[in-house]
C-alpha positions as CSV (number, residue, x, y, z in Angstrom):
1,X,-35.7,20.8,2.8
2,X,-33.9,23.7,4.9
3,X,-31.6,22.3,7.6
4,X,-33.6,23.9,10.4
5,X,-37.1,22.1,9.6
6,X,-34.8,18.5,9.0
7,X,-32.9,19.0,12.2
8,X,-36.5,19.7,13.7
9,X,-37.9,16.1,12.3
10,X,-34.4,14.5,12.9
11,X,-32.7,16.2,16.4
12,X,-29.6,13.4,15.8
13,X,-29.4,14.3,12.6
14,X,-25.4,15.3,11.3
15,X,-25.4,17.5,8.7
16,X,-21.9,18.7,6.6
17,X,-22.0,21.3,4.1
18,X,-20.8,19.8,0.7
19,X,-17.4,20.9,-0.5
20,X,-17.6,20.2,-4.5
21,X,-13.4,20.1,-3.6
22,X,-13.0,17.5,-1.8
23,X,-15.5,15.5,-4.0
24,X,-13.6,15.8,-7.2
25,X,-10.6,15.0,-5.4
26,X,-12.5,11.8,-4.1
27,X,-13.4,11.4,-7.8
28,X,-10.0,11.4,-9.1
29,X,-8.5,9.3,-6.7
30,X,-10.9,6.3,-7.6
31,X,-10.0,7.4,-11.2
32,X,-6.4,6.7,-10.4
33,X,-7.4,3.1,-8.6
34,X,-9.2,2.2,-11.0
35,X,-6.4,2.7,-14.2
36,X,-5.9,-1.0,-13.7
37,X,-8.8,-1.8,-15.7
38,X,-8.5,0.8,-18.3
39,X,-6.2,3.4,-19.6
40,X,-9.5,5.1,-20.5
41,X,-11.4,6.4,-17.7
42,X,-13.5,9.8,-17.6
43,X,-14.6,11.8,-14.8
44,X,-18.5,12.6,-14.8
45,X,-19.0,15.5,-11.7
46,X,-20.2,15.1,-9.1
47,X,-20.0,11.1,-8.3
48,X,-19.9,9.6,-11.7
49,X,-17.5,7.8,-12.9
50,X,-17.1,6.1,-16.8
51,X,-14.6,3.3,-17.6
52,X,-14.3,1.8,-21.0
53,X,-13.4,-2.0,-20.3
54,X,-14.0,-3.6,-24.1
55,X,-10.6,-3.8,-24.7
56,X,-9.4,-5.3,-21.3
57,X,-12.0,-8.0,-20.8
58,X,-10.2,-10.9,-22.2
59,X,-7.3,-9.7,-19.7
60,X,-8.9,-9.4,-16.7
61,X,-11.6,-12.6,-17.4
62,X,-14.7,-11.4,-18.7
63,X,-17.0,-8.8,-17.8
64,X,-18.2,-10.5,-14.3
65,X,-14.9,-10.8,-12.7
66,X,-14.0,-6.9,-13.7
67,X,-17.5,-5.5,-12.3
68,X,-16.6,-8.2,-9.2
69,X,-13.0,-6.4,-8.9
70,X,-14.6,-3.0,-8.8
71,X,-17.1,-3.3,-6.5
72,X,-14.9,-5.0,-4.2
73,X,-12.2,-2.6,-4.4
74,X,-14.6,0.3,-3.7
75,X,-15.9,-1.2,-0.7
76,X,-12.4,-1.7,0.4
77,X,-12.0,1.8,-0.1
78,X,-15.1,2.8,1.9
79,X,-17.3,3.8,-1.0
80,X,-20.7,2.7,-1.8
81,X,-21.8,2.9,-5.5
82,X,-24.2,1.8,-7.9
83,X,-22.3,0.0,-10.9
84,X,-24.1,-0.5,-14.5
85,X,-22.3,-1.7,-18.0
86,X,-23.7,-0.6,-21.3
87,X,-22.9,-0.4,-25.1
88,X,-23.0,3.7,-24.6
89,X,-21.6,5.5,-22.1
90,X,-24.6,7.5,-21.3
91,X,-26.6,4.7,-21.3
92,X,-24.1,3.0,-18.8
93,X,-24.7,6.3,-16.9
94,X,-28.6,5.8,-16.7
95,X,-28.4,2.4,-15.5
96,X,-26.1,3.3,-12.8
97,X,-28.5,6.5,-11.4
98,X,-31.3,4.1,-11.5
99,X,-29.9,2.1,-9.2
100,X,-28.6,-2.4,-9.2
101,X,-26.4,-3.6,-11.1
102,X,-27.4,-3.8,-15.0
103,X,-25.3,-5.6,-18.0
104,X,-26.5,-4.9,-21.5
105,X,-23.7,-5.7,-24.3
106,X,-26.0,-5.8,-27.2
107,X,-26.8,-1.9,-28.5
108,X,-29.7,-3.8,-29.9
109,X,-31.1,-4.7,-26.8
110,X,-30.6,-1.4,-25.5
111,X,-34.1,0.8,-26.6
112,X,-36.4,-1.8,-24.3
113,X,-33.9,-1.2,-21.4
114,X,-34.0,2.6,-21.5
115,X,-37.3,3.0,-22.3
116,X,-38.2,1.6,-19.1
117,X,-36.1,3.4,-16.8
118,X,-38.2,6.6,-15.0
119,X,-37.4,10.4,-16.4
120,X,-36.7,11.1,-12.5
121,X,-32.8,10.1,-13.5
122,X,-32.8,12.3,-16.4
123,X,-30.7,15.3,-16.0
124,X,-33.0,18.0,-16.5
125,X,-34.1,21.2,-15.3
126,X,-36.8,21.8,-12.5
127,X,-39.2,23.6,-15.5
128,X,-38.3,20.4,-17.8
129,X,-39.3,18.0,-15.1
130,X,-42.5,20.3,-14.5
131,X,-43.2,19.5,-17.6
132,X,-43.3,15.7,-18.1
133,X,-45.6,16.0,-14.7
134,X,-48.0,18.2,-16.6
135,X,-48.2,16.1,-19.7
136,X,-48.0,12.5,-17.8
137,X,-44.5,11.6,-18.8
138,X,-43.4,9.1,-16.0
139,X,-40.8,6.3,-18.3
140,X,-38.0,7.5,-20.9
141,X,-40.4,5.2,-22.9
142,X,-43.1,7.9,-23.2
143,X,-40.7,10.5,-24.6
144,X,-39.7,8.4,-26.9
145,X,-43.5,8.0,-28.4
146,X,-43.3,11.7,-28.1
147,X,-43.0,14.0,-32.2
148,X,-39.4,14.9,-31.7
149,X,-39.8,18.2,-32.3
150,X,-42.8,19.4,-30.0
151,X,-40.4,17.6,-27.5
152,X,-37.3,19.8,-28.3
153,X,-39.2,22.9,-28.9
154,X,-40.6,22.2,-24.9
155,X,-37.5,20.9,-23.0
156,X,-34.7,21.7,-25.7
157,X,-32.3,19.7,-28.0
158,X,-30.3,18.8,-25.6
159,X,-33.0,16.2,-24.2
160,X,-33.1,14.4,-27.5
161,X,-28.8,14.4,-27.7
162,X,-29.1,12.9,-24.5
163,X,-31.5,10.6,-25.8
164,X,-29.8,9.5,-28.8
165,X,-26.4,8.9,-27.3
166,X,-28.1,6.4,-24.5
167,X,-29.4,4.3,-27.6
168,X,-26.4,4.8,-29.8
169,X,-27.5,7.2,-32.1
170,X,-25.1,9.8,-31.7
171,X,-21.2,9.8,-30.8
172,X,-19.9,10.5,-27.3
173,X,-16.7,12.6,-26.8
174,X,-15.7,13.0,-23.3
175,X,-12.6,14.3,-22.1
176,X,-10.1,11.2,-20.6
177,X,-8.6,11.7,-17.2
178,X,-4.9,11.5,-17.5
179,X,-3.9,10.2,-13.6
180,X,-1.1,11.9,-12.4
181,X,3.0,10.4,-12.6
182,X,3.7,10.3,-9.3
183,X,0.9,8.9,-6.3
184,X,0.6,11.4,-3.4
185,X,-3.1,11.4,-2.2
186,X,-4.2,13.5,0.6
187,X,-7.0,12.4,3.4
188,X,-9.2,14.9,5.2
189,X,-10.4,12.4,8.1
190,X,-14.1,13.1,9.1
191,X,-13.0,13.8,12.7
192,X,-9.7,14.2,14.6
193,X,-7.8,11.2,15.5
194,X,-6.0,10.6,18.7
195,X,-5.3,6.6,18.6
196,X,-2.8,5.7,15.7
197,X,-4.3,2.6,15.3
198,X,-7.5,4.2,14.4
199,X,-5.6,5.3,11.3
200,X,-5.1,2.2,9.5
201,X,-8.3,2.3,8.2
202,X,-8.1,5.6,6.4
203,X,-4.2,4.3,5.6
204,X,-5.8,1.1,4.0
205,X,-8.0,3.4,1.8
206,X,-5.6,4.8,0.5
207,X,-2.8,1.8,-0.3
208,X,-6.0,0.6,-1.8
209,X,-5.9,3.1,-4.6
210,X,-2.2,3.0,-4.5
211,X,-2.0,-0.9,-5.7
212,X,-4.5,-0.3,-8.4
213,X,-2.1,2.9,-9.1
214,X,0.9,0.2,-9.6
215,X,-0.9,-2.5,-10.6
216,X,-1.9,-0.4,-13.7
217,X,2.1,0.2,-14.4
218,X,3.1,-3.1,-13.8
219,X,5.3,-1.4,-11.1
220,X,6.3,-1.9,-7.7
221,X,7.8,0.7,-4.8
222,X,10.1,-0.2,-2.4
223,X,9.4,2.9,0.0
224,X,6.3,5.1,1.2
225,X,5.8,7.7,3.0
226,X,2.9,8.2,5.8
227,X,2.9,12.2,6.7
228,X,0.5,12.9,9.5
229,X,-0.9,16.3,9.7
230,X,-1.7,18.3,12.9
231,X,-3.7,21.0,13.6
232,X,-1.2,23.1,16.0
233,X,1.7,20.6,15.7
234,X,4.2,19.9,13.1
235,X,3.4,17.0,11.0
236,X,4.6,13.2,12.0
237,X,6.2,11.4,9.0
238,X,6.6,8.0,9.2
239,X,8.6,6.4,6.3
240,X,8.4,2.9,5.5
241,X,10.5,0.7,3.6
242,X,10.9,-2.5,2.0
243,X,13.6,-4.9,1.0
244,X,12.5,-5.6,-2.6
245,X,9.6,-4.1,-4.4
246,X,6.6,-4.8,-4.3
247,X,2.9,-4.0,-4.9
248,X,1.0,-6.7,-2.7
249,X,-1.7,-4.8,-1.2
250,X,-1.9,-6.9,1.9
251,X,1.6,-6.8,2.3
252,X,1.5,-3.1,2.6
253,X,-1.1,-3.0,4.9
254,X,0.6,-5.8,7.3
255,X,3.5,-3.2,7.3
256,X,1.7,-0.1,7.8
257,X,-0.1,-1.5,11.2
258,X,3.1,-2.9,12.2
259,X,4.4,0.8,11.9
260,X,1.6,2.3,13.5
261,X,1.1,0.4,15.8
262,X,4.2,1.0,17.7
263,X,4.0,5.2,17.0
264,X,2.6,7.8,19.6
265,X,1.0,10.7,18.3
266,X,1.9,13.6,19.5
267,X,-1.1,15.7,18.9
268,X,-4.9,14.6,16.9
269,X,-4.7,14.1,13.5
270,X,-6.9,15.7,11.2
271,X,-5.1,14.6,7.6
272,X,-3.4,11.5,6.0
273,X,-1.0,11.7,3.3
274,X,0.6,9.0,1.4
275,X,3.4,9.6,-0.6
276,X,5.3,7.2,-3.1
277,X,8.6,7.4,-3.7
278,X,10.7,5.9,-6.8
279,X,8.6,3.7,-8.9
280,X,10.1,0.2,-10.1
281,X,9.1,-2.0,-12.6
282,X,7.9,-5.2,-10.7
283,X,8.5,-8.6,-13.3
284,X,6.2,-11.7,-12.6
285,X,7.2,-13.9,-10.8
286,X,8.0,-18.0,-11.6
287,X,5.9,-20.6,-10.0
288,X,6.2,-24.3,-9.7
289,X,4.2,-26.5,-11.0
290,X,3.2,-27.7,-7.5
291,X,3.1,-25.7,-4.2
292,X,6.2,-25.6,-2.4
293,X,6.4,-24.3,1.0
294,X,9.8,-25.1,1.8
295,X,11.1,-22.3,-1.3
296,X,8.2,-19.9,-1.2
297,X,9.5,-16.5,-2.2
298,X,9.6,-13.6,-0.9
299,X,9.1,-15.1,2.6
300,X,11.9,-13.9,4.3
301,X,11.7,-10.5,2.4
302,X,8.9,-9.9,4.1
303,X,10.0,-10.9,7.0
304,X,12.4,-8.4,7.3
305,X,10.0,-5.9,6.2
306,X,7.6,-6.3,9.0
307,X,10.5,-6.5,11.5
308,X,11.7,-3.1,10.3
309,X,8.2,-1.6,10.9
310,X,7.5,-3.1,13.9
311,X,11.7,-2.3,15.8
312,X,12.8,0.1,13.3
313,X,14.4,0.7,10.0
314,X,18.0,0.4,11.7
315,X,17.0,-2.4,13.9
316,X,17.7,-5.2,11.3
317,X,19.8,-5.6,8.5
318,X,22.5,-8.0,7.1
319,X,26.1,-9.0,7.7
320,X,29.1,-8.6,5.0
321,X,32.8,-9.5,5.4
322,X,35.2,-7.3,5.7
323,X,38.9,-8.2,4.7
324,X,40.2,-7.2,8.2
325,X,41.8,-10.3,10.6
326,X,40.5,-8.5,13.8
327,X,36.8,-9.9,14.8
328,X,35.7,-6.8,16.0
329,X,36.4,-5.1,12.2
330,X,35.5,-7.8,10.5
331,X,32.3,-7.4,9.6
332,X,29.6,-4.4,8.6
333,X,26.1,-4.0,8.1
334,X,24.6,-4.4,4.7
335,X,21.2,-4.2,3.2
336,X,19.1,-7.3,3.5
337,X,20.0,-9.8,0.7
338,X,23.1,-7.6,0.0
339,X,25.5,-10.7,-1.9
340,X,28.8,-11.5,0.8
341,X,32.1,-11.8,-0.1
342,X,33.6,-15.4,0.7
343,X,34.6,-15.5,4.3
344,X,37.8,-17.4,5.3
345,X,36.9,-21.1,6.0
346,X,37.6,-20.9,10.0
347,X,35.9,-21.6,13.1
348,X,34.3,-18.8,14.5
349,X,31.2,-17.8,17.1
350,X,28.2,-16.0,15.4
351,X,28.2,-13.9,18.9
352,X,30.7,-11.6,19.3
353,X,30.8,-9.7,23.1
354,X,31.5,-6.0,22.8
355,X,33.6,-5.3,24.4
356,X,34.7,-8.5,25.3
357,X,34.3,-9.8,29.2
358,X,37.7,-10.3,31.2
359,X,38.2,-13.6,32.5
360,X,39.6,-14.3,35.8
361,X,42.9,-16.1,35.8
362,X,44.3,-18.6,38.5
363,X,47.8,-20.1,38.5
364,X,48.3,-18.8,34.7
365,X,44.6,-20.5,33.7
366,X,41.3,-18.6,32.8
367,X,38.6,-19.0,34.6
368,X,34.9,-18.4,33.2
369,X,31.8,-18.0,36.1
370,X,34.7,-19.5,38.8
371,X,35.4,-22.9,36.8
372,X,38.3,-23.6,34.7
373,X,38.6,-24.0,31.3
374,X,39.7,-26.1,29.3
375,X,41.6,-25.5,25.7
376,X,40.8,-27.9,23.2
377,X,41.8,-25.9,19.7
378,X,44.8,-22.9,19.4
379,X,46.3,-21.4,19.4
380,X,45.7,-19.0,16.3
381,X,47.9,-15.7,16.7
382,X,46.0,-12.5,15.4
383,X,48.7,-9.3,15.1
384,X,46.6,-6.7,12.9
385,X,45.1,-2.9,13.0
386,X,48.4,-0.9,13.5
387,X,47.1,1.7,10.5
388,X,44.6,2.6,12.3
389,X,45.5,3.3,16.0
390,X,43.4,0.2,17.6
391,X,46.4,-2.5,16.5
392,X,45.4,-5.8,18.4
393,X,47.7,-8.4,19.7
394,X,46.2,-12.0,20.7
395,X,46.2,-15.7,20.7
396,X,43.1,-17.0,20.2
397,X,41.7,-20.3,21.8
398,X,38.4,-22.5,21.3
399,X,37.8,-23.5,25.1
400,X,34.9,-25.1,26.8
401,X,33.4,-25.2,30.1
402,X,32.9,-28.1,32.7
403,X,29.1,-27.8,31.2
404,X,30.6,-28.4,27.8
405,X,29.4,-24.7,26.4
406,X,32.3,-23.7,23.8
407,X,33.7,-20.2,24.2
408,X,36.2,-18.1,22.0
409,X,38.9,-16.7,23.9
410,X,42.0,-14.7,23.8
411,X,45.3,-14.3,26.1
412,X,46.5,-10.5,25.4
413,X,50.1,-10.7,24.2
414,X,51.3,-7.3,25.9
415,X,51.2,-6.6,29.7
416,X,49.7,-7.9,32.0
417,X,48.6,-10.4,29.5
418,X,45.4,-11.3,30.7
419,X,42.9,-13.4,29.8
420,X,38.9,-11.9,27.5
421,X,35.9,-13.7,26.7
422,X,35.2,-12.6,23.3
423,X,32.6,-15.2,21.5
424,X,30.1,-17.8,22.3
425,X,29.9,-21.1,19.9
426,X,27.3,-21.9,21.6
């Protein structure tokens, strides 16, 4: 009906032109989820979609548990669909139009299936469908009863080829959709967005696709890319990385709402993209025999990952020596997991002060928060740094408070000699 006498009948009624566009491109990114059942996958215009599964069912554990996986997966995705398996494609096709889920593997048993199914799914012409009103046609069955060639002469030949590739008759060639080398999927959001936690949902749609993306590859990526477009503004891009890679979709989302989260849009957003960068071949991982909590891996991996999205890529990293005797210089920050050189075998504070606090001294003795302290190890004479311009002269000492709290300290071996708090043992 025209829009004017539905919106008369229906006055709440939201109505969207259809954009062909942005429904292929819906098409094709379910194609690219969906490579992880089947390198052979073709694109049927304008919401069908044909996977060829035979030769990945002992794989992925029998025909149930892939139809299980699909539907899931497109519910995850936000997309509702009618799934159907068949010994032909087209047939596979009819069952799916008709609506509920349908299996036949035998193309034997395939005639008694069809034949019952209503011409209404048939894709025919308005004068062909006319037609099988006029002459009482309501079940694929009764054009089948029907002389083959009053029937093409009426609604033309390409009825019957339909018709005979359902049941097997005929072959099928269809063109395969080749998915793309790189992942980088757009997102036209139904309406603009002003909370960034509002976003994860369209974000999860789309790491949805990107795990079946990898998971087809038997690859992993250890950085993506969230670019959120603007109407007026500039677009906010939000990069996310990880410490090793990995395709684990719950993982990803974990990270992305971490990340969003704790950002503040500057403007609506009207568009998601997701971009992927390098692509890294992910190898299974060993288990034990029995569950072992205590050496899980990957914990602390991702850890670190959700720290980094939640403070900041820069806010946490690791520690790697540094031949240099001064404390200050003897360390830098590394990558995560990065492997450390072997550190000299002496005691030292894992917090440093920068800069370090000047202790009061009395009669020649420092004093820490108005008490004296005592020196109980040193001491150890550090002379180093005069390459560089910040040359350091000290003795160090282990000392400890009348609480019994251990402090590292140093005495300043060049005027006025005074007295620095420069660690905490603890």
């Amino acid at each position: 009906m025209t829009v004017a006498a539905a919106s008369a009948l229906a006055p709440q009624l939201n109505h969207r032109p259809r954009d062909p566009r942005v429904e292929t491109s819906a098409l094709a990114a379910i194609a690219i989820w969906a490579t992880q059942f089947t390198p052979v996958i073709s694109l049927e215009p304008p919401a069908g979609l044909l996977l060829e599964i035979e030769g990945s069912l002992k794989l992925l554990g029998g025909i149930a548990n892939v139809l299980q996986s699909i539907e899931r997966g497109l519910q995850d995705m936000g997309y509702t669909a009618a799934i159907a398996c068949a010994a032909t494609a087209t047939a596979a096709g009819l069952l799916a139009r008709n609506g509920g889920s349908r299996v036949v593997i035998e193309r034997s048993a395939l005639e008694p299936v069809i034949a019952a199914l209503p011409v209404t799914i048939l894709d025919c012409e308005t004068s062909t469908r006319n037609t099988f009103a006029a002459i009482g046609v309501k079940r694929i069955g009764d054009l089948l009863r029907l002389p083959r060639d009053g029937l093409a002469r009426r609604c033309g030949p390409h009825l019957l080829d339909t018709l005979d590739r359902a049941l097997g008759k005929l072959p099928e060639a269809r063109r395969s959709f080749t998915p793309p080398e790189r992942f980088d999927v757009k997102l036209e959001l139904a309406a603009e967005v002003t909370n960034s936690e509002a976003l994860l949902f369209a974000a999860k749609r789309q790491l949805t696709q990107l795990a079946g993306f990898l998971a087809a590859r038997g690859a992993g990526i250890q950085y993506f890319t969230f670019t959120l477009l603007h109407e007026v503004q500039n677009a906010t891009v939000t990069e996310i990385g990880l410490v090793a890679p990995t395709r684990d979709l719950r993982h990803l989302v974990a990270l992305t709402r971490e990340r969003l989260a704790a950002l503040t849009l500057r403007a609506p957003v009207r568009a998601l993209q997701l971009t992927v960068g390098d692509i890294c071949a992910l190898a299974a991982g060993n288990f034990s025999l029995f569950q072992d909590s205590l050496n899980a891996q990957g914990e602390w991996q991702q850890l670190v990952e959700r720290l980094r999205a939640r403070l900041g890529q820069d806010a946490v990293h690791g520690i790697s020596a540094r031949s240099d005797h001064r404390p200050e210089h003897a360390w830098y920050a590394t990558q995560p997991g990065t492997k450390n050189m072997a550190i000299e075998a002496r005691p030292r504070p894992l917090w440093l002060l920068d800069p370090p606090q000047p202790l009061q001294a009395i009669a020649s003795k420092p004093h820490y928060r108005n008490a004296a302290l005592a020196l109980i190890a040193g001491p150890e004479r550090i002379e180093s740094g005069w390459w560089d311009g910040t040359d350091a002269r000290r003795d160090y000492f282990i000392a400890q408070t009348p609480a019994c709290a251990t402090l590292w300290i140093y005495r300043e071996r060049r005027e006025p000699f005074a007295w620095y708090l420069h660690g905490i043992f603890g």
